[in-house]
C-alpha positions in Angstrom: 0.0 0.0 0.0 1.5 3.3 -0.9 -1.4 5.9 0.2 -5.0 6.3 1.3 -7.3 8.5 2.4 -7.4 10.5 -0.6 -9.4 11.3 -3.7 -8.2 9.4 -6.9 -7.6 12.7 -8.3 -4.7 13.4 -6.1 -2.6 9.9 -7.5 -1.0 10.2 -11.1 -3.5 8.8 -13.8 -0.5 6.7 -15.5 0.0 5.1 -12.0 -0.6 1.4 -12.1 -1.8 0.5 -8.9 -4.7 -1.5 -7.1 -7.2 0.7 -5.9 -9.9 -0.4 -3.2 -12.6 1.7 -1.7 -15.1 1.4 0.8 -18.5 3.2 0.7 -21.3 3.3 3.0 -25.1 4.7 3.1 -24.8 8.4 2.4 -27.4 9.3 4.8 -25.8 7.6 7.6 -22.5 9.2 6.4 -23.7 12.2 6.6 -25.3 12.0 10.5 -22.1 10.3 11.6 -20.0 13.5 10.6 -22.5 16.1 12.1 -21.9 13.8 14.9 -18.3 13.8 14.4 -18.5 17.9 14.1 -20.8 18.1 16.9 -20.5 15.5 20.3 -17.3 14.8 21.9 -18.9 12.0 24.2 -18.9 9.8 21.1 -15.1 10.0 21.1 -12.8 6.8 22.8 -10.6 8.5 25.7 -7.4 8.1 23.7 -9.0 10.1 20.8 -10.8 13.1 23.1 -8.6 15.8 23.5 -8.4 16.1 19.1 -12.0 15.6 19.1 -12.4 18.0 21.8 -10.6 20.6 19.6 -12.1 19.6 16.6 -15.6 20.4 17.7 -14.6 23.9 19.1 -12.9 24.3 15.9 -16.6 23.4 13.6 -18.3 25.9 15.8 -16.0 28.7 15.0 -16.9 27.6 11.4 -20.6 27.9 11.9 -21.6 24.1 13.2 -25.0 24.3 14.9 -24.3 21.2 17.5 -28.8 22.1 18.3 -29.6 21.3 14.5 -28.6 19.4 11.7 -31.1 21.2 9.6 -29.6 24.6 10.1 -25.4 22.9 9.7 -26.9 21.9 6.9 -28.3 25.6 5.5 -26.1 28.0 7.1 -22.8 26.3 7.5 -21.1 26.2 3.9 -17.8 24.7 5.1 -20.2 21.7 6.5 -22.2 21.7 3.4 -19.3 21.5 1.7 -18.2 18.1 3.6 -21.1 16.4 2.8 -21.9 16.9 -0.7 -21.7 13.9 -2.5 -18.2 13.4 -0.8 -17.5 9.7 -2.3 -18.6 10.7 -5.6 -15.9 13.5 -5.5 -13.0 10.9 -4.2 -14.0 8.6 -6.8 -14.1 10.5 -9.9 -11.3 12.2 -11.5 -14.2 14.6 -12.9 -17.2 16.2 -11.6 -18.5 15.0 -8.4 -21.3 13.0 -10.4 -22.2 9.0 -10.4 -21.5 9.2 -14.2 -17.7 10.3 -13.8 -17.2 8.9 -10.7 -18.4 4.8 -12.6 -16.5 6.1 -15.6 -13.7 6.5 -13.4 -13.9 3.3 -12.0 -14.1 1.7 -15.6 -10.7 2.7 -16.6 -8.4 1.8 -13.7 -8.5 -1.4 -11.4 -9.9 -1.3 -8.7 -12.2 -2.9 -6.1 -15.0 -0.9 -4.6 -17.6 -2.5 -2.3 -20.5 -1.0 0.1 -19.2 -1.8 4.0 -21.5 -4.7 4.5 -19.2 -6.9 2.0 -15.9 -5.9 2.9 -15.2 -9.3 4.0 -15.9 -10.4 0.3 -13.5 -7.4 -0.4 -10.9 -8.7 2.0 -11.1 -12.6 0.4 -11.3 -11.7 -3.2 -8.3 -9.3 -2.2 -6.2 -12.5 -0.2 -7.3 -14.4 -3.1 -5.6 -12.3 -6.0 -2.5 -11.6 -3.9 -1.9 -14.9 -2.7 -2.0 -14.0 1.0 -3.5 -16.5 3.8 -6.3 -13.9 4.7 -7.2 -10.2 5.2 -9.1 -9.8 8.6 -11.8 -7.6 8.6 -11.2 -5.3 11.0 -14.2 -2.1 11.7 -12.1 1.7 13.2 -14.6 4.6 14.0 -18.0 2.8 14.3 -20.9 4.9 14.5 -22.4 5.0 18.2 -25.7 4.4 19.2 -27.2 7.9 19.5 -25.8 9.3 16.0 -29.0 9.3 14.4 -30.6 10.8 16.8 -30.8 14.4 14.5 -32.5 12.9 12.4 -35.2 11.7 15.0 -35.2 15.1 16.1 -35.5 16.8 12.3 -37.2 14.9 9.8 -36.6 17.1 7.8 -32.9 16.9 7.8 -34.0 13.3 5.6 -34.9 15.4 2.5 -32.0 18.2 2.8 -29.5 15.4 2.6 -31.0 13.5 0.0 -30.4 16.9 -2.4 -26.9 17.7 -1.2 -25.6 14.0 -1.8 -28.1 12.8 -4.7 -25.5 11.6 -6.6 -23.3 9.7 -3.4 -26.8 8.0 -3.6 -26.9 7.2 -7.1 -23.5 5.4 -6.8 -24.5 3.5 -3.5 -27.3 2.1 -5.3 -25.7 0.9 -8.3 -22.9 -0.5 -6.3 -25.4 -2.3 -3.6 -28.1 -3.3 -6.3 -26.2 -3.5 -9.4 -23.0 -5.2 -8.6 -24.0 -7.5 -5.3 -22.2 -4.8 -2.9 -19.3 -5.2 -4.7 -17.7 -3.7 -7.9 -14.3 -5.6 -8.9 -12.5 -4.0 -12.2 -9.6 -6.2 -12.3 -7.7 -7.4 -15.3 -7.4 -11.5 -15.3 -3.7 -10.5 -17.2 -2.4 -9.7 -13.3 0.0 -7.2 -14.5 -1.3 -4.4 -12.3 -1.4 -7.7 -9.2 2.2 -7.9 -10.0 3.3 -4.4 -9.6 1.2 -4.3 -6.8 2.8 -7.7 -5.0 6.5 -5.8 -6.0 5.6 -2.6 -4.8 8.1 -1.0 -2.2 5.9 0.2 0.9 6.1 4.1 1.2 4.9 5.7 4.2 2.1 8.8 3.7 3.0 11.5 5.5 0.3 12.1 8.7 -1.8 14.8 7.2 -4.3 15.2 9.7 -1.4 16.8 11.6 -0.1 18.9 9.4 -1.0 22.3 9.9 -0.7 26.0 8.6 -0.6 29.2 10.5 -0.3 32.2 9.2 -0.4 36.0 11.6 -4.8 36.1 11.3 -4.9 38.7 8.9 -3.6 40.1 5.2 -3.5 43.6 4.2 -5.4 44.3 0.8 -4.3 47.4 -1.3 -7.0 49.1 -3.4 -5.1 47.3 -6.4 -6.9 44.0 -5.0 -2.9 42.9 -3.8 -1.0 42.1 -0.9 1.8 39.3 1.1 1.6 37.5 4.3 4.0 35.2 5.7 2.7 31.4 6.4 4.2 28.8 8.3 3.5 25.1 7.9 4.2 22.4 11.0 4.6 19.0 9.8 3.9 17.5 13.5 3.8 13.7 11.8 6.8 11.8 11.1 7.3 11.2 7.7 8.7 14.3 5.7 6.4 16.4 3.1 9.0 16.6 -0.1 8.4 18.2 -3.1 10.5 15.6 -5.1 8.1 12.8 -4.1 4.6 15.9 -4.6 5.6 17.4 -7.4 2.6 19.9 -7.5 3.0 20.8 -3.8 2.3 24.4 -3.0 0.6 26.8 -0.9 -2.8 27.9 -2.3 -4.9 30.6 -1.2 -8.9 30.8 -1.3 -10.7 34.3 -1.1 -14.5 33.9 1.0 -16.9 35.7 0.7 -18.9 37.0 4.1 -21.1 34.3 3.9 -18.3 32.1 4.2 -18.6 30.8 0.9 -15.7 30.2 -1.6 -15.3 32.8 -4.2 -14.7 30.8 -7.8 -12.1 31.9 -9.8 -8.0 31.0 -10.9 -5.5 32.2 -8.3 -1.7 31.6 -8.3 -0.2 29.3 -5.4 3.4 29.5 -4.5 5.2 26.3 -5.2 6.9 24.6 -2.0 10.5 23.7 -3.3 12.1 23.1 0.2 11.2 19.4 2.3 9.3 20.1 5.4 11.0 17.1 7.9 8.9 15.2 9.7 8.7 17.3 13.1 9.5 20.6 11.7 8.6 23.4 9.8 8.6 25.5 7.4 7.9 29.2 6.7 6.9 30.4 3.4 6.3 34.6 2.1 3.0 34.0 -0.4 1.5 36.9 -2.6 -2.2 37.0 -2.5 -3.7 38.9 -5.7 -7.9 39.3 -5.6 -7.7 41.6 -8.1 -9.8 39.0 -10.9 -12.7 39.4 -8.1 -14.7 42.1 -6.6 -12.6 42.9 -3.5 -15.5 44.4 -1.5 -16.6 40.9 -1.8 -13.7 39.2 0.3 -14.3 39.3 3.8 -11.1 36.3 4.5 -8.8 34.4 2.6 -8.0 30.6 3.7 -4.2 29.1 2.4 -3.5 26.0 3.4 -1.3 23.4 1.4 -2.0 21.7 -1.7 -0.4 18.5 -3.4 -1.9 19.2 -6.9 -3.6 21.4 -8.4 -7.3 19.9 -7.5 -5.9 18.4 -4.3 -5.7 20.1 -1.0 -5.1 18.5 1.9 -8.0 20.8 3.6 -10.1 18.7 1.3 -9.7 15.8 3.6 -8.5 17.6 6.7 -11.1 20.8 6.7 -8.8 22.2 10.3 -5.9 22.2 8.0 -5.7 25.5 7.2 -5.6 29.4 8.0 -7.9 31.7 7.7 -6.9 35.6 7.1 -8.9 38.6 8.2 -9.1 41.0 4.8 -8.0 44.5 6.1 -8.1 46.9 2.7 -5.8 49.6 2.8 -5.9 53.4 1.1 
């Protein structure tokens, strides 16, 4: 295995590797992260103190831990988490079922709902030649997380618009393939590079972090620099040699707290970042493509290509800047 936890997007497309996915109901997805966002009794004692800061953290962002219904209106960066999230890991287009199957149909892989990964694990044991795979189940939903949606019906039909399409491909892969969708050549050539593969070690990106001095002066021009610092608090070092495409991106918001759409440069990250340290990085933010009267912040954070950021996965990633327009 040479990575996880990412969307297909973020591996090269002439890669030839094995990959295998796991899916679950969308609904229930979707009320296990409000849960996520929202309780920190749900969390095991070795795993509080993050989830502790992790919920303070969503209610900066707008979280409603009384109402799923108004997360689900008012808080864009939530919305934004649930929207037809395994569509968008699985395609390396649109966040749609079609791209996200067409996806599927030109590289092998193994893709199953969470009810048949045991038949995952076997076919998997199978293929390699390995004595077994043993199913083992991390971050279980606990009794109570559907509790919103006893307390909001209404919730029910909200979700069922923001992940139509995560629905569409959890029915084709339930219904239409028996739980489990297996696109792998009988040739074995892809198996073999697999079996030879040397193991690589991902860096820990849910603790890597940017920071950045809160706020970004803005000249009438729509211009302006900050400094930002990213803390690589994992192990394993961040290198551009082995990311190509890293580099620090930034995102203008508008007051709703909504990103605003539009091309804007990122500074490429040429230096490694060790595992354990740090580095600090001068960025030049220009707005001047948008209305700047419509930028109330601007969130960097880092990205390993050019449609992946590692906010994407890890939304307390980044840094967000307080717009302050000069004369």
């Amino acid at each position: 295995m040479i990575g996880g936890h990412q969307p297909l997007r973020y591996y090269p497309a002439e890669l030839d590797a094995l990959y295998l996915a796991v899916i679950r109901e969308p609904i229930s997805r979707v009320l296990s992260s409000y849960s996520y966002c929202t309780r920190t009794d749900f969390a095991e004692d070795i795993y509080a103190p993050g989830r502790r800061k992790a919920v303070e953290q969503w209610r900066k962002r707008g979280i409603d831990p009384d109402s799923l219904v108004n997360s689900l209106r008012t808080c864009a960066p939530f919305r934004e988490r649930v929207s037809n999230l395994q569509c968008r890991y699985l395609s390396r287009g649109s966040a749609t079922y079609e791209d996200a199957m067409d996806t599927l149909s030109r590289i092998e892989c193994m893709v199953c709902d969470i009810a048949e990964l045991p038949r995952l694990n076997a076919e998997l044991a199978s293929r390699m030649g390995w004595g077994g795979v043993p199913t083992q189940r991390a971050n279980r939903s606990k009794p109570g997380t559907e509790d919103a949606l006893d307390r909001e019906p209404e919730a029910r039909e909200i979700i069922e618009e923001l992940a139509a399409e995560d629905l569409r491909l959890y029915d084709a892969i339930r219904n239409d393939f028996g739980g489990l969708y297996s696109n792998v050549s009988a040739g074995g050539a892809v198996m073999a590079a697999v079996q030879s593969v040397e193991l690589q070690r991902e860096p820990a990106w849910g603790r890597v972090h940017m920071f950045a001095k809160g706020y970004v002066a803005i000249s009438p021009q729509g211009t302006g620099s900050t400094i930002t610092t990213v803390v690589n608090d994992g192990t394993v070092a961040i290198s551009p040699d082995r990311y190509p495409g890293l580099s620090i991106y930034y995102q203008p918001m508008a007051h709703d707290g909504t990103p605003i759409q539009g091309e804007f440069a990122r500074t490429a990250v040429r230096e490694e970042i060790p595992g354990g340290g740090r580095l600090t990085q001068p960025i030049t933010i220009d707005i001047s493509a948008v209305d700047p009267a419509q930028v109330a912040s601007i969130q960097v954070g880092l990205a390993l290509a050019p449609d992946a950021r590692v906010a994407d996965r890890h939304p307390l990633h980044g840094a967000s800047l307080q717009v302050l327009r000069t004369t």
